[in-house]
Each structure stands twice: as C-alpha cells, then as structure tokens.
Residue frames relative to the residue before (quaternion, step in Angstrom):
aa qw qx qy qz dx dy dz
X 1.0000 0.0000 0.0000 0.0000 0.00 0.00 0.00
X 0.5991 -0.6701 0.3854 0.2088 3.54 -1.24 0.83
X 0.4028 -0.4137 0.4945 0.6497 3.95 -0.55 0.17
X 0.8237 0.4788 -0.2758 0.1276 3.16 -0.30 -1.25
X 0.5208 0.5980 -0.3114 0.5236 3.19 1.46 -0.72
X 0.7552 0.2751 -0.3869 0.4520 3.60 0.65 -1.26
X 0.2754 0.7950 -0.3502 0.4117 3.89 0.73 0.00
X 0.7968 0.0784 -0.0636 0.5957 3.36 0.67 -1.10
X 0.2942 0.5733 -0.5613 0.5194 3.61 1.32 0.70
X 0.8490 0.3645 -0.1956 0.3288 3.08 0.04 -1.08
X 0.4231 0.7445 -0.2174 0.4684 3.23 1.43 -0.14
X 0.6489 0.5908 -0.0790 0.4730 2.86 1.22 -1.77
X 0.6579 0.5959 -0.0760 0.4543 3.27 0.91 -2.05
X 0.7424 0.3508 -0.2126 0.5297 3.49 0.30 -1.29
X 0.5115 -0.6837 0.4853 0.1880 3.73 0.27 -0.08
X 0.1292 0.7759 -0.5553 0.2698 3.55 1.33 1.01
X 0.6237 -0.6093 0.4161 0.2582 3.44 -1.29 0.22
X 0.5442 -0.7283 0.2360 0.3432 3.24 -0.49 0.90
X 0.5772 0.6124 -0.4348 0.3205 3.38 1.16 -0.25
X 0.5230 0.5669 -0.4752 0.4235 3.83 1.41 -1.03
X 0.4404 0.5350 -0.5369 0.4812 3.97 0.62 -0.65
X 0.8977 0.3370 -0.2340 0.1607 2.63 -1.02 -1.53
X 0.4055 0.6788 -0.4276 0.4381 3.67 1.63 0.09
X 0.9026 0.0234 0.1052 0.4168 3.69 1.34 -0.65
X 0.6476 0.4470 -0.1697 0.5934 2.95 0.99 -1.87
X 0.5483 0.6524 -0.4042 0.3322 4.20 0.72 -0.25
X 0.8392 0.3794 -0.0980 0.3770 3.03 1.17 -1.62
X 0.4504 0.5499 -0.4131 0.5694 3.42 1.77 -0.04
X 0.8930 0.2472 -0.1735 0.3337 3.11 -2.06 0.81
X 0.4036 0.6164 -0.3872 0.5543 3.48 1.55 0.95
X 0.4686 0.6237 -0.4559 0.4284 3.96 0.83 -0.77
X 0.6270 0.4708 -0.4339 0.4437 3.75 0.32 -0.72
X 0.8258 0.2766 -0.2449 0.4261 3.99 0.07 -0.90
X 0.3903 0.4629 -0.5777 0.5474 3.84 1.05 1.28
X 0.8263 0.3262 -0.2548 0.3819 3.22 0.60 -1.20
X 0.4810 0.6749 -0.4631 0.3142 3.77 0.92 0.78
X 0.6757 0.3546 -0.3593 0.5373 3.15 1.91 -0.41
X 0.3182 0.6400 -0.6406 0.2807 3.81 0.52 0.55
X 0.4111 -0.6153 0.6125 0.2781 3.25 -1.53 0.28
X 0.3688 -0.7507 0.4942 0.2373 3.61 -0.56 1.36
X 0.4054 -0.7753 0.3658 0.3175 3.92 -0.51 0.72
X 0.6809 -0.6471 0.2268 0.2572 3.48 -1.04 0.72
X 0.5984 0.5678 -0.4203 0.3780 3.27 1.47 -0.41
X 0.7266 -0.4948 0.2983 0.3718 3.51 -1.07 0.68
X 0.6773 0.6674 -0.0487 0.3056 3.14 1.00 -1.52
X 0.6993 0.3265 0.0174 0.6356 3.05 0.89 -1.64
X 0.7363 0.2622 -0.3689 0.5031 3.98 0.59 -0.30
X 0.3454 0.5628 -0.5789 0.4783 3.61 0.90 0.81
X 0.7923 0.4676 -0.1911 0.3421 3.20 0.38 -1.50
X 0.6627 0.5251 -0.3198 0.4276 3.36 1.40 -0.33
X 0.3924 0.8050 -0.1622 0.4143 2.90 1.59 -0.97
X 0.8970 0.0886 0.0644 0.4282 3.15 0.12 -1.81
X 0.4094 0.5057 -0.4704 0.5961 3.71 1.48 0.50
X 0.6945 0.4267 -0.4022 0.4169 4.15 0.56 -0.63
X 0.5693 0.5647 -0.3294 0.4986 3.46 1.43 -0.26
X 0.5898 0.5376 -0.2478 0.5492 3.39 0.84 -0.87
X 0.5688 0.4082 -0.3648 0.6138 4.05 1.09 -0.68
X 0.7176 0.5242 -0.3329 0.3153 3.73 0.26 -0.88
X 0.7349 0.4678 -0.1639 0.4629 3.44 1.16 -1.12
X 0.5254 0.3710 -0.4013 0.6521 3.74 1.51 -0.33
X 0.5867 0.5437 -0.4981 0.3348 3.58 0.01 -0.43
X 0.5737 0.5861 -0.2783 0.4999 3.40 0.68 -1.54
X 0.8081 0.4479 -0.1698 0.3429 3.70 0.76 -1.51
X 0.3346 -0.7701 0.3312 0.4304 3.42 2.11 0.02
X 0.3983 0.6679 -0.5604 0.2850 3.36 1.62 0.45
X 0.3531 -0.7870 0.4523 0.2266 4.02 0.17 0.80
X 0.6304 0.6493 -0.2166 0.3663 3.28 1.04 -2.17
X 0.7224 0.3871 -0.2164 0.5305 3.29 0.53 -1.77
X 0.6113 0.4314 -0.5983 0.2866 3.69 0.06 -0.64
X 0.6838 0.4956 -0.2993 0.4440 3.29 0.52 -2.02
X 0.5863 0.5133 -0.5036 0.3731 4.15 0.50 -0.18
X 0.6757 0.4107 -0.2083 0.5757 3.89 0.82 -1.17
X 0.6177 0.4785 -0.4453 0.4372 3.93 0.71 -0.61
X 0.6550 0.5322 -0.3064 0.4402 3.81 1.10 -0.78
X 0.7252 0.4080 -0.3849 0.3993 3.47 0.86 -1.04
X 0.5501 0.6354 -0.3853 0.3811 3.74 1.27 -0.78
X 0.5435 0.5736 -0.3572 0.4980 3.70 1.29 -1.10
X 0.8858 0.2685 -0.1918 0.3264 3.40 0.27 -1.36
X 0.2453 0.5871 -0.4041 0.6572 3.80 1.86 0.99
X 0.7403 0.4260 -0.2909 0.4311 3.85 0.54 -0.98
X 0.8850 0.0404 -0.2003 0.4184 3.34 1.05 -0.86
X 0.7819 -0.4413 0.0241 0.4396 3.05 0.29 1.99
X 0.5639 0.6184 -0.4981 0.2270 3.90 0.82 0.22
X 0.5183 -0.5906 0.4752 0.3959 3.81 -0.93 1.10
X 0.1205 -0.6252 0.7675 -0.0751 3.88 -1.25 1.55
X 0.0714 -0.7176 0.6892 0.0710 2.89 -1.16 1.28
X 0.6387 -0.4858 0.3601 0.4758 3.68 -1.16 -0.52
X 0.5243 -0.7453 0.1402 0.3874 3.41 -0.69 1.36
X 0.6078 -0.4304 0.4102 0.5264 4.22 -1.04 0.15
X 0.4922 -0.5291 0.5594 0.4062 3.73 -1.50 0.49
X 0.6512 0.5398 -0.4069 0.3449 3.75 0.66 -0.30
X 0.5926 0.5957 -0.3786 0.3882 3.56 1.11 -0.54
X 0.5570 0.5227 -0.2930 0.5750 4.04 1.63 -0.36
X 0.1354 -0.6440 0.7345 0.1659 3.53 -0.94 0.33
X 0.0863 -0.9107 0.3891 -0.1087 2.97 0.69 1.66
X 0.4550 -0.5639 0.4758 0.4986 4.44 -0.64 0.37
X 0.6896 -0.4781 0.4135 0.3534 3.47 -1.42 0.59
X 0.7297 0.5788 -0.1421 0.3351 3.70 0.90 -1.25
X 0.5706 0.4047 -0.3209 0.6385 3.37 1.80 -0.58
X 0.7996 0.5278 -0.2804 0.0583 3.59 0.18 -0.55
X 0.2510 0.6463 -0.4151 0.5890 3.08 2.11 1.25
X 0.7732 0.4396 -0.2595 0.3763 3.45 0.46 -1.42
X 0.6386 0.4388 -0.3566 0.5220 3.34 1.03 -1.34
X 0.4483 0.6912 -0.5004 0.2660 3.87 0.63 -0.82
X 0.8259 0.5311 -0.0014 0.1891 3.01 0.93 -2.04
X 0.3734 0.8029 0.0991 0.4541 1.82 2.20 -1.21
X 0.8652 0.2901 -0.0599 0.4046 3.32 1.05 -1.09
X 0.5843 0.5401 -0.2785 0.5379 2.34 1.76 -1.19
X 0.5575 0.3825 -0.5180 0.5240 4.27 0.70 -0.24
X 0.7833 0.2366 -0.5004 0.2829 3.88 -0.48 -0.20
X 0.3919 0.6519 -0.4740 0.4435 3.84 1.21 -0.11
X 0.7203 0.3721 -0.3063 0.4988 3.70 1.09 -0.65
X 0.7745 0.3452 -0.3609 0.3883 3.03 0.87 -0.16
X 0.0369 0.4484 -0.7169 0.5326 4.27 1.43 0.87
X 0.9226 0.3294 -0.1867 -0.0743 2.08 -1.48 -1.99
X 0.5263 0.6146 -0.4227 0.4082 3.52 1.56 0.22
X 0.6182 -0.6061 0.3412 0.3661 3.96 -0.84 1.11
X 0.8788 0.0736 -0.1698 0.4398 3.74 0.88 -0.20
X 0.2777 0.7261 -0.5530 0.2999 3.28 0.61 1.19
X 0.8733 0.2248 -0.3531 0.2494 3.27 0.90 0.32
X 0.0107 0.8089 -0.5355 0.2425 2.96 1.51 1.60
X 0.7750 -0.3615 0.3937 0.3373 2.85 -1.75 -0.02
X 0.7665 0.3459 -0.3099 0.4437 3.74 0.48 -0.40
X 0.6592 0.4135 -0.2224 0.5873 3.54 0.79 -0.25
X 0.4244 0.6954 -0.5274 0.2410 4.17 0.76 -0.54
X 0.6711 0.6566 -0.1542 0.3078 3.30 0.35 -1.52
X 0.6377 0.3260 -0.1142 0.6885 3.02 0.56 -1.88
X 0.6341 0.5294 -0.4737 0.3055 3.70 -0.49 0.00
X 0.6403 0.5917 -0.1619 0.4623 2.89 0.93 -1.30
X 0.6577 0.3407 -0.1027 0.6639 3.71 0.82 -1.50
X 0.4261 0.3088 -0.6278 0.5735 3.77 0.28 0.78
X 0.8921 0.2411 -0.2776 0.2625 3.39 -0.83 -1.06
X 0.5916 0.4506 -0.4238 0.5171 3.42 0.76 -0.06
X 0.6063 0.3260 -0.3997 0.6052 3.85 0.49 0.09
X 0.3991 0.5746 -0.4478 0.5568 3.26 0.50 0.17
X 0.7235 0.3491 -0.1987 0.5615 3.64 -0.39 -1.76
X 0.7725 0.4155 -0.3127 0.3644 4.05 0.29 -0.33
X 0.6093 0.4541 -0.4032 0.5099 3.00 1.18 -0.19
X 0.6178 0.5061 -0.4110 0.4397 3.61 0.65 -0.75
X 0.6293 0.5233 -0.3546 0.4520 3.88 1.04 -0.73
X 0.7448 0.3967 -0.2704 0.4635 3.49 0.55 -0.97
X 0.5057 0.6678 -0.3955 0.3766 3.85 1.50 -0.85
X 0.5952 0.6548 -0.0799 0.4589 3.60 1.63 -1.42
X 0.7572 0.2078 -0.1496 0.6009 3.12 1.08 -0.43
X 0.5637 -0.7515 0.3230 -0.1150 3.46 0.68 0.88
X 0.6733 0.4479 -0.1031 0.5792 3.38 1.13 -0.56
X 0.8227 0.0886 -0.1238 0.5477 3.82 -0.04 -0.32
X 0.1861 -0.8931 0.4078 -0.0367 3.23 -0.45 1.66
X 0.3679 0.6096 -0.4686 0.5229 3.33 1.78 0.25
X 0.6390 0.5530 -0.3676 0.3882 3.76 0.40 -1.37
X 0.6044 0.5368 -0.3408 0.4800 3.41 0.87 -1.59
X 0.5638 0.5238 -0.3386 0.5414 4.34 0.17 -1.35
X 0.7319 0.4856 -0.4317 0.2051 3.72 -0.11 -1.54
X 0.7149 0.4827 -0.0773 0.4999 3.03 1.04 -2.15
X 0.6921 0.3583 -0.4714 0.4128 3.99 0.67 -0.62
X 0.5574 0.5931 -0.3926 0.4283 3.84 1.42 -0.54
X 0.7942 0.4628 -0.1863 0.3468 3.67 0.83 -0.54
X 0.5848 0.3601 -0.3325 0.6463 3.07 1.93 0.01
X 0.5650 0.4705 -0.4693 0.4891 3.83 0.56 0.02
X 0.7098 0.5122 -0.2899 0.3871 3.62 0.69 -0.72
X 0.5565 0.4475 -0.1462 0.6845 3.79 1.38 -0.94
X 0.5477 0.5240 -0.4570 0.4654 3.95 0.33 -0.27
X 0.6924 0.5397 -0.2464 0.4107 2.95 0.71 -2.45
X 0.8118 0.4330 -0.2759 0.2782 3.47 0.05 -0.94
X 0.6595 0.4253 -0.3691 0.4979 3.43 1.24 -0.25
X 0.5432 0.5048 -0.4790 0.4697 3.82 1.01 -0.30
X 0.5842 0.6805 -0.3705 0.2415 3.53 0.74 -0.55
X 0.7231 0.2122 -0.0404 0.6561 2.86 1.30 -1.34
X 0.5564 0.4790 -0.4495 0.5089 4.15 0.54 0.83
X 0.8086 0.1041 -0.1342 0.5633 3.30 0.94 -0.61
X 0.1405 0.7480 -0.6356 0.1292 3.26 0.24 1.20
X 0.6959 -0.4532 0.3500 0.4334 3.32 -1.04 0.88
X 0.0297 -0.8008 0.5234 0.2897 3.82 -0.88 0.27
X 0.6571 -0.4489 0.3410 0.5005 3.79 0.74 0.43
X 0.1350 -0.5302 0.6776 0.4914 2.67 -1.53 -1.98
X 0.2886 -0.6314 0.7197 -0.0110 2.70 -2.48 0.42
X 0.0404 0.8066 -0.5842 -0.0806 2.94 -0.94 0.79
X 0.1697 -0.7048 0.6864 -0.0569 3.78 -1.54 0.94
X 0.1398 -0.7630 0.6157 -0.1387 2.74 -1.46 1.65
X 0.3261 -0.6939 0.6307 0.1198 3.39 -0.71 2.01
X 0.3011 -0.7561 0.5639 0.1400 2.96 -1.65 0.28
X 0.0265 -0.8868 0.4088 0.2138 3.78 -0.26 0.14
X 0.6728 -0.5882 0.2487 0.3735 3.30 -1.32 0.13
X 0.6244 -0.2890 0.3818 0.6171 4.09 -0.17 -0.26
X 0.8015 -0.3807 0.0940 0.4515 3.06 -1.24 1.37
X 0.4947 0.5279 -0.5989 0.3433 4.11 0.12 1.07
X 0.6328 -0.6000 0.4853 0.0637 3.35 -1.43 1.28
X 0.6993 0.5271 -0.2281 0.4256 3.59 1.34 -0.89
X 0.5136 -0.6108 0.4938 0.3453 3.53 -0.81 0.56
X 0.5369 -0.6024 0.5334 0.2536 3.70 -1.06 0.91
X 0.5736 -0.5602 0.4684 0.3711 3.57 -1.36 0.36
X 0.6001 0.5677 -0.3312 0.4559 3.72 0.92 -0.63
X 0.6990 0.5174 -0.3194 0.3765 3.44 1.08 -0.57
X 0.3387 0.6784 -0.5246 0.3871 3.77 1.65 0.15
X 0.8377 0.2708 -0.3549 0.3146 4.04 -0.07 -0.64
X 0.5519 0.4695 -0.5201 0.4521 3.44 1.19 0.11
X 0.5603 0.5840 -0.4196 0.4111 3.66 0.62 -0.99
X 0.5463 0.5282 -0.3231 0.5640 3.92 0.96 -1.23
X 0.7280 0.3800 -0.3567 0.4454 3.89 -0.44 -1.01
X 0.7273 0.4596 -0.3230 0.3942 3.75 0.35 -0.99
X 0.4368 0.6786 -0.3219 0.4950 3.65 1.47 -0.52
X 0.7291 0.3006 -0.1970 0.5825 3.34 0.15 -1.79
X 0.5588 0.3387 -0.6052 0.4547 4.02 -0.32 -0.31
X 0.6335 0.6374 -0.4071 0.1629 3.13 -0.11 -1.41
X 0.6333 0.6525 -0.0966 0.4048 3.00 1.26 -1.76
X 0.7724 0.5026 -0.1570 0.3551 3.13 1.11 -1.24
X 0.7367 0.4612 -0.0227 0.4940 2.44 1.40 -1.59
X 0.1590 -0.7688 0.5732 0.2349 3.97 0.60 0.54
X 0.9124 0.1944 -0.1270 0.3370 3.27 -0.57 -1.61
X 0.3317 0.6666 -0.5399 0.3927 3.21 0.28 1.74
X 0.0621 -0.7577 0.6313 0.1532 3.47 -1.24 0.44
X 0.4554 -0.6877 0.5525 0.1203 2.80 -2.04 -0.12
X 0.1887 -0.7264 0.6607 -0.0144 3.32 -1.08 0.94
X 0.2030 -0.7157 0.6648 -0.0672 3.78 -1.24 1.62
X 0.1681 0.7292 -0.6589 0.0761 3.37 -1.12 0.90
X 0.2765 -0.8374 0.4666 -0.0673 3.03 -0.54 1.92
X 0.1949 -0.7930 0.5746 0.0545 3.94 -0.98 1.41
X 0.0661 0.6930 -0.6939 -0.1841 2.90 -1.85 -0.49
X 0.5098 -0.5495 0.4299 0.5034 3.76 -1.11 0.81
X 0.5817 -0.5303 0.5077 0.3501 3.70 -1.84 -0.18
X 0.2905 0.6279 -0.6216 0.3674 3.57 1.02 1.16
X 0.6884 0.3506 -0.2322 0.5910 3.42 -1.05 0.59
X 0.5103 -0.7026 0.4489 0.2111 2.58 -2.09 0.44
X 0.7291 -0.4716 0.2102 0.4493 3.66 -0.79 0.34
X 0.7338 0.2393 -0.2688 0.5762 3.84 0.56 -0.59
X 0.3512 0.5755 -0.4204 0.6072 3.59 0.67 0.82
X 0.7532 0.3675 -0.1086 0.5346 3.69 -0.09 -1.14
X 0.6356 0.5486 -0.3258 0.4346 3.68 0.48 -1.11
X 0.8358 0.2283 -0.2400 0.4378 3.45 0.80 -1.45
X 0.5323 0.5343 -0.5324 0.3844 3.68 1.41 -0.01
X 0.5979 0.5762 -0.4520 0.3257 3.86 0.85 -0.26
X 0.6680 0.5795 -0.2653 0.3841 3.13 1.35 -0.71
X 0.6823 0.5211 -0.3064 0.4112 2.91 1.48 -0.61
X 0.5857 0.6061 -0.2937 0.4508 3.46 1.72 -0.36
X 0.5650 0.5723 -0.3258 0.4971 3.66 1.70 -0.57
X 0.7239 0.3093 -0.2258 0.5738 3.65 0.92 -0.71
X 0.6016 0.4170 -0.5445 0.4095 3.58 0.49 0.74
X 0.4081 0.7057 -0.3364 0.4716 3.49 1.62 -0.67
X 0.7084 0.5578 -0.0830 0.4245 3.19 0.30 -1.88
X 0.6568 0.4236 -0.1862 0.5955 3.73 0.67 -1.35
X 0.5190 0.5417 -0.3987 0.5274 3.97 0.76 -0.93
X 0.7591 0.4780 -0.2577 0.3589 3.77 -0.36 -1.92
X 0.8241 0.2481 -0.0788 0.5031 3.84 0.80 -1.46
X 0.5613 0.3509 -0.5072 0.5519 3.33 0.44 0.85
X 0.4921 0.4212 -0.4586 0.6083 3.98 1.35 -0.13
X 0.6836 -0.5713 0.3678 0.2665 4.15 0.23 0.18
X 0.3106 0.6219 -0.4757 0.5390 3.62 1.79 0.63
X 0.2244 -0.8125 0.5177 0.1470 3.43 -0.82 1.37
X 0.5579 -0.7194 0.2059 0.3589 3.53 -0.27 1.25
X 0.4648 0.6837 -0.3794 0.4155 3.39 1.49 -0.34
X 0.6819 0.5591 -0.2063 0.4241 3.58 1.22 -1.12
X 0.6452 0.3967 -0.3690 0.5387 3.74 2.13 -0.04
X 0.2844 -0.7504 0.5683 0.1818 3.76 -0.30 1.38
X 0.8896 0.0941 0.0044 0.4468 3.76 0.04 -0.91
X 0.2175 0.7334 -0.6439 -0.0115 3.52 -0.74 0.62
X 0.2969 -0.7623 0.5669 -0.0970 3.22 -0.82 1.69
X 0.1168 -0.8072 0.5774 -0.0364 3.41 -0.76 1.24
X 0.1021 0.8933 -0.4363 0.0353 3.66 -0.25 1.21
X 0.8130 -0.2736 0.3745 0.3520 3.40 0.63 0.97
X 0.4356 -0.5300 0.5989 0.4132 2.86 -2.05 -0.96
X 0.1228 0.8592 -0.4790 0.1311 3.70 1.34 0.55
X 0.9307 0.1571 0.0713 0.3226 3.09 0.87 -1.59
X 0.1854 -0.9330 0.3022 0.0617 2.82 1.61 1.31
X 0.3807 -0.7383 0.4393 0.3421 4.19 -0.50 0.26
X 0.6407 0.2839 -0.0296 0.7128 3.28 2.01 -1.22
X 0.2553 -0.6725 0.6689 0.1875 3.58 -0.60 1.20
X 0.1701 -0.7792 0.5669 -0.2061 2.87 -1.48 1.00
X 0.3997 -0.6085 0.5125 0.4553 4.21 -0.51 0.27
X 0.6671 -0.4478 0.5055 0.3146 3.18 -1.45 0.68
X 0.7668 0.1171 -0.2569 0.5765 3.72 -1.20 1.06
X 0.5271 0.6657 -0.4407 0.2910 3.74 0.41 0.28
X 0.1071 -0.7794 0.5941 0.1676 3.77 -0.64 0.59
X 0.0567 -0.7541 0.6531 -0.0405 2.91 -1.38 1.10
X 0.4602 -0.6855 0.4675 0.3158 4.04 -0.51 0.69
X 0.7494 0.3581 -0.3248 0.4524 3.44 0.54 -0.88
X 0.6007 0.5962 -0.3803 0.3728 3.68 0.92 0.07
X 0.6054 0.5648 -0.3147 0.4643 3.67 2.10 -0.61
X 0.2826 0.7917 -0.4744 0.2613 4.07 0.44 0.38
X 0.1623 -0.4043 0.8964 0.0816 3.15 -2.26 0.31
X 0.2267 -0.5437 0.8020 0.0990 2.96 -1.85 1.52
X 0.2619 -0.6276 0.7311 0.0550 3.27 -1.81 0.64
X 0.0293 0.6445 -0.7623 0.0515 3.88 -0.31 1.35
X 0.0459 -0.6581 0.7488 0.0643 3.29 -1.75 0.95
X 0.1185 -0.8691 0.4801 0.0116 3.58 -0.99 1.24
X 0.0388 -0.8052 0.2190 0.5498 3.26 -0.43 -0.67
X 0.7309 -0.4463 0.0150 0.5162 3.42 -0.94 0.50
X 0.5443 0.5710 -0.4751 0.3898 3.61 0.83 -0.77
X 0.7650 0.4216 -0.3367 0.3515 3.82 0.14 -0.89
C-alpha cells in the first residue's frame, strides 16, 4: 500500500470531514467501477487477463490500497481495449533487494513462455493468463513487504499456472529425421523438397530448444574428391535453405559432409543411384 493510499485510510478512520477526501483520497481507487462496464474480450487469453487484473482492482480496493487498485483497474482497461499487456517491468516495484533476482527470473521464464507461438491456444490460454497476473501480484504484495502469506499466495499461484503451461509448450519433442533428395551431381534442392523443408520450419518454430544435425551424400558416380566437395556443397545449400527459413544457425551443431563414403544403397563403384544423393536432417532436442 502507498503512503498515500494509507494516508487516506487514515483519513477515513479518524473521521475527518468529507471534504479533506474529496481533495484526493476520493478520486483514487475508482478506475475499477468504469472498467466493470467494459465488455471483457472474447479471446480466452486476454479475457482471463481482464478478468483477473479487475479482481486484483477489487481486492486492493476493498484493502483501501487505492494506487494498486487504479494500477490493475488500468491494465484490465487496457486488455479490454485491445492493447498488448505484458507482465509488469521489475523496475515499476520499488521492490526489497532480496526479491529482485527471483522475481528477475521469474519473469524472464514466463516472458518465455508469451512469447512461445502456442501458448495461447486454447489449452494453455487460461493458465497463461493466471501466471502473469499472479505474477503482477506478487510483485505488488513483494513491494509491500509486510504480509508474507499474500507474498506465498501469489508466488504459489504463478509457479503453479506457469508449471502447467511449460508442461504442455515444452514438451520434450523427440527427434526426427528427413531426407532431401538431389538431382545427379546438382547442389540445389529439388522442387519436391519445398514441403519437407516447410514441416521442419514449422517444428522448428515450435519447438525452440532443439537442434540440428546435417549429413551430406552423394551416389558413387564420380570420383571421390569430386563427390566430397559436391556433398559439401549440398550441406551448405541445406543449411543456407533452413536459416534463411528462420532456424538460427547457432541451433545447427554438426554438419558433416561425406562424399560417397556412406552410400544408403550400396552399389558398384561409378554407379548412380538417386536415393544415395541426400542431406539427412536429424532434429533433436538439445538435452538428449
């Protein structure tokens, strides 16, 4: 609670006259009953968030904490009319020295979890939402220092609603592997190879904390230092293909260029074979 807020508690309490209110302590902590007649918006996500920030105005109100209501009554308003609310900055708390590692950390894991492409589907909307607004309560209640259940309630309710959407956003994604094919001795990726190249994108996408691993052929036409450098040349079109599709190159650990060493279809020497000209694509993830 604010000096000022308790101030006009006390104001309140002692039986001053109504007019000293109304110099100030009247007009705080009122944002909450404009923003009951908004229409709350329809997406799952975002009318959680409106939802439960107008609650958060309702319960400081109750608490004569004015500031904080009208602080959550504003962010719910601006959730109502379509503006992107994130969870608040650690600077916006004048926060104890001791919380401001955890909460640091704190944020910076549900910021990863916005910012993933389907966290705000239907299964995960909800619980998003009630992460970051417990969140925003814990930093409020973290600020005020003084009632350490409240502090437990809100860090227990955003660790618990976090937990459950990492659960199902970052579920382990395995691996996979895909194999391009190319044309007789050509370096360029075939036209057939657009919807695998497309699927490995969108995992990719999904799947952040994965990598990637490239192993580059050629049939046993030709000779061996020939082949070696056309394989290479087929690994770094692969490669060039994956990160200009939005795979940061850091995320390809190994790309391995063998020639005709390791053929898929043995074969006589000087033989071409198609299924022997390829780049495997292995996606893992990094833990494995």
């Amino acid at each position: 609670m604010s000096a000022f807020s308790r101030f006009c508690l006390f104001i309140a309490l002692a039986g001053f006259p109504l007019i000293l209110s109304v110099a100030g302590c009247a007009a705080q902590g009122t944002k909450y009953l404009r923003v009951e007649k908004m229409t709350p918006p329809s997406h799952l996500y975002e009318k959680t968030l409106f939802l439960q920030y107008l609650e958060l105005a309702r319960e400081q109100n109750a608490r004569a904490d004015w500031r904080d209501s009208d602080i959550f009554a504003a962010r719910a308003s601006a959730v109502a009319r379509g503006v992107t609310v994130l969870p608040e900055e650690i600077s916006a708390r004048s926060l104890p020295q001791d919380a401001v590692i955890p909460l640091t950390k704190a944020r910076k894991r549900l910021m990863r979890a916005i910012d993933h492409p389907e966290s705000k589907n239907d299964r995960t909307a909800k619980e998003l939402a009630t992460a970051q607004t417990q969140f925003d309560c814990w930093m409020e209640k973290q600020e005020e220092s003084f009632q350490n259940d409240q502090i437990k309630a809100c860090r227990k309710g955003f660790k618990a609603a976090l937990k459950k959407v990492e659960s199902i956003i970052f579920a382990p994604f395995g691996r996979q592997e895909w194999v391009l094919y190319f044309d007789y001795k050509k370096d360029d990726l075939r036209d057939d190879a657009a919807t695998t190249v497309a699927t490995i994108l969108e995992l990719a996408e999904r799947h952040p904390d994965t990598q990637f691993i490239l192993n580059a052929h050629t049939d046993l036409a030709g000779g061996e230092a020939y082949n070696l450098n056309l394989s290479k040349r087929r690994a770094e079109t692969v490669m060039r293909t994956l990160t200009s599709g939005g795979i940061a190159a850091n995320r390809i650990k190994t790309v391995e260029s063998w020639g005709q060493s390791q053929p898929a279809v043995i074969t006589e020497d000087g033989l071409a074979h198609p299924e022997n000209r390829r780049v495997t694509v292995l996606m893992k993830d990094i833990k494995n």
